[in-house]
MIKOLLO-19506 format. One record per atom (N, C-alpha, C, CB): x, y, z. Coordinates in steps of 0.1 Angstrom, whole numbers, plus 5000, padded with zeros to 4 digits. Glycine has a CB too. Example, Ala and Ser with C-alpha at 12.3 -4.5 7.8 and 13.67 -1.06 7.14 Angstrom:
residues 2
513249435078
512349555078
513249675078
511349555090
512849785071
513749895071
512950005079
514149945057
***
This chain:
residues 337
500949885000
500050005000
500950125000
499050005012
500150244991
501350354994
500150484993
502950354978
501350604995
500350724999
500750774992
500150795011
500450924986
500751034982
501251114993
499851084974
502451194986
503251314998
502151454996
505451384992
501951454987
500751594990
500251544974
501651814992
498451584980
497251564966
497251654960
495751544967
496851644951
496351824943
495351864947
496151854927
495651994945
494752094949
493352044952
494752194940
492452154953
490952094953
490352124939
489852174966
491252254935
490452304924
491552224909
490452524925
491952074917
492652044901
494052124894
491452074890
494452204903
495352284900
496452224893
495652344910
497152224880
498152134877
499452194879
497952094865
499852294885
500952314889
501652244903
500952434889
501052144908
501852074918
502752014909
501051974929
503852024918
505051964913
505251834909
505951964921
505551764902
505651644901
506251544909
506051644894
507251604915
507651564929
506751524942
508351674932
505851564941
504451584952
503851444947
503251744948
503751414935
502751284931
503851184936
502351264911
505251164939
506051054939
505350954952
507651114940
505050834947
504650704960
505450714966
504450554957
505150694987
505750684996
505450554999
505550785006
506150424996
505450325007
505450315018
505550235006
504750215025
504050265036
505750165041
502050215040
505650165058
506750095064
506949955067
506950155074
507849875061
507749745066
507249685077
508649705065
506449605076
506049515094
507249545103
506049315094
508649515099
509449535106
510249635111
509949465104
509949775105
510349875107
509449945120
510549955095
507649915114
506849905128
507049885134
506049875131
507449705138
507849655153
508749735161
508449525152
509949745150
511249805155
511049985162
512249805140
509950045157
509750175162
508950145174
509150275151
508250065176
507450045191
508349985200
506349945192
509049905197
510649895205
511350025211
511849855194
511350055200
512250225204
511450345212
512750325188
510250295209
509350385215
509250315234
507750385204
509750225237
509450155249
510550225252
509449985251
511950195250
513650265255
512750375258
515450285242
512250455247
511450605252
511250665261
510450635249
510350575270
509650565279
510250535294
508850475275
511650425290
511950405300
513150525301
512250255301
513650565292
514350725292
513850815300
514350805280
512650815302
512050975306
512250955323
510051015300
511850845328
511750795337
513050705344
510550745335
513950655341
515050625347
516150575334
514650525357
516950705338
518150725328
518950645336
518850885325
519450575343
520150515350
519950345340
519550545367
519150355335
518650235326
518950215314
517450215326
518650345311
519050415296
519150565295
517850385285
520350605295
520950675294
520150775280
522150605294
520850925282
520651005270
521050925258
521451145270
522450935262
523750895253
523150745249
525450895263
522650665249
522050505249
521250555243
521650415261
519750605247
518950625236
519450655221
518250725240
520350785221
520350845208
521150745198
520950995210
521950645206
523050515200
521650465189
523950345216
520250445201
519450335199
518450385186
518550305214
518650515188
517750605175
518650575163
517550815177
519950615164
520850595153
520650505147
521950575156
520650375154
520950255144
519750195138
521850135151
518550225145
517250185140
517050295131
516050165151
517550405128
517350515115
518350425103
518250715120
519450395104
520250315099
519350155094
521250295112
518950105099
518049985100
517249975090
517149995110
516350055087
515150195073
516050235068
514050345077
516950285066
517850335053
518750205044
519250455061
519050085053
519849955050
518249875039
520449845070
517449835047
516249785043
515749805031
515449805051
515749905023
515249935012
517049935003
514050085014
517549885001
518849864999
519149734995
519749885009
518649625003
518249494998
519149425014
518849444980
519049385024
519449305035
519049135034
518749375048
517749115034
517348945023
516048985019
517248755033
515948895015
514148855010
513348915016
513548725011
513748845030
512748855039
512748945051
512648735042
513649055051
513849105062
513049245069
515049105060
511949265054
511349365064
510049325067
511449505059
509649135066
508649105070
508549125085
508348985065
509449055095
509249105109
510449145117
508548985118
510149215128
511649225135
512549065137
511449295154
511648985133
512648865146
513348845127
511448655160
512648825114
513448835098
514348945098
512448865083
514549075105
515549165103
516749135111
514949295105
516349085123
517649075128
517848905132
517749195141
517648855119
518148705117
519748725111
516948615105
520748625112
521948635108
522148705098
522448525106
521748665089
522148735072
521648865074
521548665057
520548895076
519849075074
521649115082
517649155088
521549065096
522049145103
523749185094
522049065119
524349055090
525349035082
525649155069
525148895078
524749145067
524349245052
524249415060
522249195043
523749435071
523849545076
524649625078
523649545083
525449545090
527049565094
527949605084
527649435098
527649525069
528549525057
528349645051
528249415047
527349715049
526649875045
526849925055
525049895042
526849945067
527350035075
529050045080
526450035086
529649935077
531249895075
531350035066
531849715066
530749945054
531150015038
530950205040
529749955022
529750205051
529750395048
528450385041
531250485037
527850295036
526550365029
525550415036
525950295020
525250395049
524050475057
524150575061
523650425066
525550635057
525950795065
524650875058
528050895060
524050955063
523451055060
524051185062
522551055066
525351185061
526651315059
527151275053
527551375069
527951345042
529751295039
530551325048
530651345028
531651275047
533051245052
534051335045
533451085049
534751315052
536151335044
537251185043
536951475055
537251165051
538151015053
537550915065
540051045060
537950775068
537250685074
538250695084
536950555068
538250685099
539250675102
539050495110
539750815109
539650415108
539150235114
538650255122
540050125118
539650335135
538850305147
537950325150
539050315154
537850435143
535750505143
535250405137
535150685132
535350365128
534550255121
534150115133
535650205106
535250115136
535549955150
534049995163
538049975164
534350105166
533550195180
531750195173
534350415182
532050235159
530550225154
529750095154
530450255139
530749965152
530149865147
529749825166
531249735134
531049855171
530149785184
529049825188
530849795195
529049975183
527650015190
526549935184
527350175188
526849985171
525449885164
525449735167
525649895145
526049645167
525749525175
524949545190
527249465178
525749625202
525049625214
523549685210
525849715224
523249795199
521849795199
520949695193
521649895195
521449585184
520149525177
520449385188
520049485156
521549365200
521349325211
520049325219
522149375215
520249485222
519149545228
517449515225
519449675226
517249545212
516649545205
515449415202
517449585199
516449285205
516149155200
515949095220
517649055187
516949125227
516249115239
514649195245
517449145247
514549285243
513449365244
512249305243
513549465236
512549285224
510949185220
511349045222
510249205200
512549045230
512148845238
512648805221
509448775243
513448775215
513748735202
514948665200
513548835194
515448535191
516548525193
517748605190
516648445190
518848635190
519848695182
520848615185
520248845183
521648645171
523648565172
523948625170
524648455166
524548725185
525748825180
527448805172
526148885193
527348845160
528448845155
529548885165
528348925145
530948845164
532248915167
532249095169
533448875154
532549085184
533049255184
533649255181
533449345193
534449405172
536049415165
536249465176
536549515152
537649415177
538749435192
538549605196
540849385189
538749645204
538549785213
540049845209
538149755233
540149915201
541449995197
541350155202
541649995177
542750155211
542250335214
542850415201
543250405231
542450505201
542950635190
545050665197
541450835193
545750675186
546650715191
547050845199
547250685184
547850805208
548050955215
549350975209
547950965232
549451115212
550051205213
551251285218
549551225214
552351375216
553451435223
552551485234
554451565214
553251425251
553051495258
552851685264
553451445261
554251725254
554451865249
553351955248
555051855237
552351865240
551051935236
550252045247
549951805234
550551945258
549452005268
550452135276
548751865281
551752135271
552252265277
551652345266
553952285280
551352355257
551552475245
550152525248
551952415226
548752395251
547452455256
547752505274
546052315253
548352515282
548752615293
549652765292
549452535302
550452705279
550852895278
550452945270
552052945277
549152935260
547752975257
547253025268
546952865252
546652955274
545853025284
546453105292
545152945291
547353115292
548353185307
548553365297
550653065311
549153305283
548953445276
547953545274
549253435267
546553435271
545453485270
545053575286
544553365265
545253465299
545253545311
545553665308
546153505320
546953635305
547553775310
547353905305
548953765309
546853925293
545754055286
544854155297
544353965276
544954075313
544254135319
544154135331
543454125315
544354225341
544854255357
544254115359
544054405367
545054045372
543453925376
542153965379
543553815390
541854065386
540954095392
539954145384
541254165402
540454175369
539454205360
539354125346
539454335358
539853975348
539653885338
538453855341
540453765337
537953835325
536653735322
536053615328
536853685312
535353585335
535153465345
535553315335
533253465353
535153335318
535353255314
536953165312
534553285306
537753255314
539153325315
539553245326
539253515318
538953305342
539353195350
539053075351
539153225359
537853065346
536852905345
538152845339
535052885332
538952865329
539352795323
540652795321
538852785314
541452865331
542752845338
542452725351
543252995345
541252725359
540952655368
540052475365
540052765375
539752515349
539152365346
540452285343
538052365332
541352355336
542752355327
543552275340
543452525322
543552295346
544752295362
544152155367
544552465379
542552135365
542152035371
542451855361
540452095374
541851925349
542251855336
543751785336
542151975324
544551855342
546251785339
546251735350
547751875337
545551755366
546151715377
545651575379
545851805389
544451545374
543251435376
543151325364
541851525377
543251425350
543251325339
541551265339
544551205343
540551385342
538951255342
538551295323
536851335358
537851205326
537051235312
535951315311
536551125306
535151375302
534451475302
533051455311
534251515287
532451325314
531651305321
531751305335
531151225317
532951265340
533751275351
534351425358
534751205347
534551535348
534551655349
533451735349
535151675341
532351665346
530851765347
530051715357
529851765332
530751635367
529651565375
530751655391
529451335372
531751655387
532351715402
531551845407
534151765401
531651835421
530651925429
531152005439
529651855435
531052105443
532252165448
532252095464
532252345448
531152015467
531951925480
533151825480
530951845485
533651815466
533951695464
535251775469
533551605450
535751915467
536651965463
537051995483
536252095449
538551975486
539252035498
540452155490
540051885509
540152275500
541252335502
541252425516
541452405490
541852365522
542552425534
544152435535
542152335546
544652515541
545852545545
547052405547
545552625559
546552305550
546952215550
546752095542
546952205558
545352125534
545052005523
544352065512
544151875529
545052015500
544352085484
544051945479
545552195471
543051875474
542351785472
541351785465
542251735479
540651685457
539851675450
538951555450
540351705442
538051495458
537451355452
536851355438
536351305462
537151245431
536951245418
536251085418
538351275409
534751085411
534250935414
534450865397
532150935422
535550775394
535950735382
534450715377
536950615382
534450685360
532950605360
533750465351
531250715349
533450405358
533650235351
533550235333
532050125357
534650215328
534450155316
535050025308
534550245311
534649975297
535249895292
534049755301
536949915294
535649685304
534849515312
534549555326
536149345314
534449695328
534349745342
532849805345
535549875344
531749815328
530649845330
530049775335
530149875324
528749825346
528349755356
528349785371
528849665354
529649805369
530549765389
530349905388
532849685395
530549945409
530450055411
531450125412
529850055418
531450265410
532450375404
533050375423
531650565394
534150355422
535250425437
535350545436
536950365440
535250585451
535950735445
537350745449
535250885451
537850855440
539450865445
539851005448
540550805433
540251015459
541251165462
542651145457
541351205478
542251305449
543651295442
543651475448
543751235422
545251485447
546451585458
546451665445
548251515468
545651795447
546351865430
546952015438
544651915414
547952035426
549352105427
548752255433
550352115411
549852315436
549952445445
548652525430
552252535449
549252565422
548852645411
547452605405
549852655401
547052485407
545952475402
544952485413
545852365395
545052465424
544952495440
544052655442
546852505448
545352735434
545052885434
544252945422
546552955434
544252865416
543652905401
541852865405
544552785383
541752755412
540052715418
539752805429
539752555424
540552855438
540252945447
540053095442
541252935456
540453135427
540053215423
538753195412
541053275420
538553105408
537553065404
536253055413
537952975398
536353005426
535452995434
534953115440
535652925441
535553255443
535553335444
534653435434
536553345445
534453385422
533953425413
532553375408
534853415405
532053235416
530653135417
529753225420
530553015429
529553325431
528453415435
527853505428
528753465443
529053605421
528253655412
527553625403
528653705408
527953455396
527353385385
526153375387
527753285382
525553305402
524853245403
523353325411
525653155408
524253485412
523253555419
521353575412
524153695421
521653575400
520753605390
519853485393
521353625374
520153345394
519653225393
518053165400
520753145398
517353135405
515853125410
516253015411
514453165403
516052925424
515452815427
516952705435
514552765412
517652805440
518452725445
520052775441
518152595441
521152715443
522552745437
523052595435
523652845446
523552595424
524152515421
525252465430
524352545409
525252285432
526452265439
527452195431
526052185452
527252195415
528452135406
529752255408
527952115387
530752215403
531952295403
531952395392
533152195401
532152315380
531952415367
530152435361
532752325354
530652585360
529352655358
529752735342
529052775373
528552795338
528652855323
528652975328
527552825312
529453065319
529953185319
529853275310
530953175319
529453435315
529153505303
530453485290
528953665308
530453515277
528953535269
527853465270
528953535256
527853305275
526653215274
525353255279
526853095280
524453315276
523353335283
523053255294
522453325275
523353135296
522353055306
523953065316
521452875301
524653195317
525553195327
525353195342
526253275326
525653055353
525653065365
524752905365
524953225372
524652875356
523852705355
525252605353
522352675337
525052475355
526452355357
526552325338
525852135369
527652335339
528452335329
528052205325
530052355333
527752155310
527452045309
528851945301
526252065302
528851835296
529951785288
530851825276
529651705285
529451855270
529751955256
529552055256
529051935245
529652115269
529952245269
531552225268
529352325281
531652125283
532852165282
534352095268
533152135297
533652025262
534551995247
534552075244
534151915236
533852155240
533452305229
534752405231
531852415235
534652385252
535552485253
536852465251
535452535262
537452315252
538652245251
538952285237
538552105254
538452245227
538552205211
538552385208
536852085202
537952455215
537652605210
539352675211
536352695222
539852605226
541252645230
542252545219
541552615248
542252445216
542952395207
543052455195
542652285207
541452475189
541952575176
542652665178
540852645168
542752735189
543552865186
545252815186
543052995199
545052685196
547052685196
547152645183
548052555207
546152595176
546752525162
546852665153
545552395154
546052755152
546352865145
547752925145
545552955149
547952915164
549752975167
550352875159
550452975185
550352765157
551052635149
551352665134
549952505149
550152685130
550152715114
550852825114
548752755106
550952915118
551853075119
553253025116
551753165137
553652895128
554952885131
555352755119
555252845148
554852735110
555152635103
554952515106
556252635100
554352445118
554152385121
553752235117
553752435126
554152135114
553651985102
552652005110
554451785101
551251935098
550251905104
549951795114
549551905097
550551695111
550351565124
551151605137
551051415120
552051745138
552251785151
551351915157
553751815150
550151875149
549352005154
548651965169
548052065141
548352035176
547751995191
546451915186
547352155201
546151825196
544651735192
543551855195
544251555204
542351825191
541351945193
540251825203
540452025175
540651685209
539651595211
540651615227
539451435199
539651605232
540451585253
540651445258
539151635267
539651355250
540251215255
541951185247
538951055250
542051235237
543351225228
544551265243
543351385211
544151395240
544951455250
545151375264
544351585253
544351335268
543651245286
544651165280
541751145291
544451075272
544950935274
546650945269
543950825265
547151085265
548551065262
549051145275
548951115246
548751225280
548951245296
548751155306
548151335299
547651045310
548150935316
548750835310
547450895321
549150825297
550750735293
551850765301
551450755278
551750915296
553150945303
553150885320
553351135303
552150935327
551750935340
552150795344
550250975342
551850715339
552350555337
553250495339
552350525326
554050635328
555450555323
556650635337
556050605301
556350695339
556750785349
556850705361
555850905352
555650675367
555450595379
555950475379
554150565382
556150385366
556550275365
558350295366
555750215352
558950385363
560050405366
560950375380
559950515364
561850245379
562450275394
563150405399
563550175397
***
């Protein structure tokens, strides 16, 4: 059965486009099933993220959009008769293979890079996982591709993004820098002393945080990953340095005014948004704070390009890049007799 995208007129008008007459068919049995599935995760989203996550849902939207774009492509015979024919071996096989290959991007690219490719496929496995447990159904999960990190990086890097910011500081008395200015001498200080990742960095609260005369500290609650999802996150105090110590004490100094404007309480996270952002004196969210990382990286790369700089020695614009070649070093350091 199929519909029209728009009828003509009433009065017969023949200037509808021809485009307008083109048949929509209607959606496979199994794209139905598959959207009342997704529509359940929905449900259990609104009501306990702890189950399903933002970040989980939108994996789960992805690959069922993916799913309808593969399907009319050819997956088998039979695969858009029901969910339990779509995600039988071969559809699923044929899937994987079109979304390997790149044909379900609904963007271009510029280049593939594997390990993005490796991180995609897992995802898409764990969701038609999901998916086939849900409606009670069998599945044979294919092989995960092995878990490859992205390579890191000259430790060097992360001095050239501190005397960025220290130059940029210095444009201006302290006492009349930009709060976003200190936010980010003080996120910066926390970032090298701790090494968390961005979800790990938007969840600290300023209880978590000591500074007294005799102790500068930070509890930081890891979040489990890898074969570690599941178990519960430890927390760890970690001892951060004199200067980054002083760089949060002036940052904290600076929370009140943010937050004076605010109705309905003050925030007890650490990082908060900062004018120009309109919604300045609310908790800093994850992608805020990438934005602001990658925002400071473009600019060292600009000083880069200036200085002749090769491109594969340009600073990373990504923070786990950066994280994870800062605790190598950290590593290789400690492991030193």
């Amino acid at each position: 059965m199929s519909s029209l995208v728009l009828p003509l007129s009433a009065g017969g008008d023949r200037s509808t486009p021809a485009a307008a007459l083109t048949p929509v068919p209607s959606a496979a049995p199994a794209i139905t099933e598959l959207e009342r599935v997704l529509d359940a995760f929905r449900r259990v989203n609104r009501t306990a993220k702890d189950v399903v996550s933002d970040s989980r849902l939108q994996q789960l939207e992805w690959v069922a959009s993916e799913l309808a774009i593969a399907l009319p492509l050819g997956l088998t015979a039979t695969a858009g008769d029901s969910l339990a024919d779509l995600l039988a071996p071969d559809a699923v096989h044929a899937y994987l293979l079109l979304g390997r290959g790149g044909y379900l991007r609904s963007m271009p690219i510029v280049s593939t890079d594997p390990t993005s490719v490796d991180a995609s496929e897992r995802i898409r496995i764990y969701c038609l996982e999901a998916f086939a447990r849900h409606a009670r159904l069998p599945f044979e999960a294919p092989d995960l591709p092995p878990m490859t990190l992205r390579p890191t990086v000259s430790p060097l890097f992360a001095d050239l993004i501190t005397g960025h910011l220290e130059r940029t500081a210095a444009q201006w008395p302290a006492t009349d820098r930009p709060d976003v200015i200190v936010r980010g001498l003080a996120m910066w200080g926390v970032m090298r002393d701790t090494l968390p990742r961005l979800g790990e960095l938007e969840s600290m609260l300023l209880d978590d945080l000591t500074l007294t005369a005799d102790t500068r500290s930070l509890a930081l609650l890891r979040q489990p990953q890898g074969g570690l999802r599941g178990k519960m996150p430890e927390p760890e105090v970690i001892e951060l340095s004199e200067g980054t110590a002083g760089r949060l004490s002036d940052w904290i100094e600076r929370r009140p005014t943010l937050t004076a404007r605010l109705t309905g309480g003050v925030p007890k996270h650490l990082w908060l948004s900062a004018p120009p952002n309109p919604d300045a004196g609310v908790p800093l969210n994850r992608r805020g704070i990438s934005r602001w990382y990658k925002k400071v990286a473009d600019a060292v790369q600009v000083e880069q390009d200036a200085a002749g700089v090769a491109e594969q020695d340009l600073v990373p614009t990504r923070w786990e890049t950066m994280r994870r070649t800062l605790l190598a070093q950290r590593e290789a350091r400690e492991a030193t007799p």
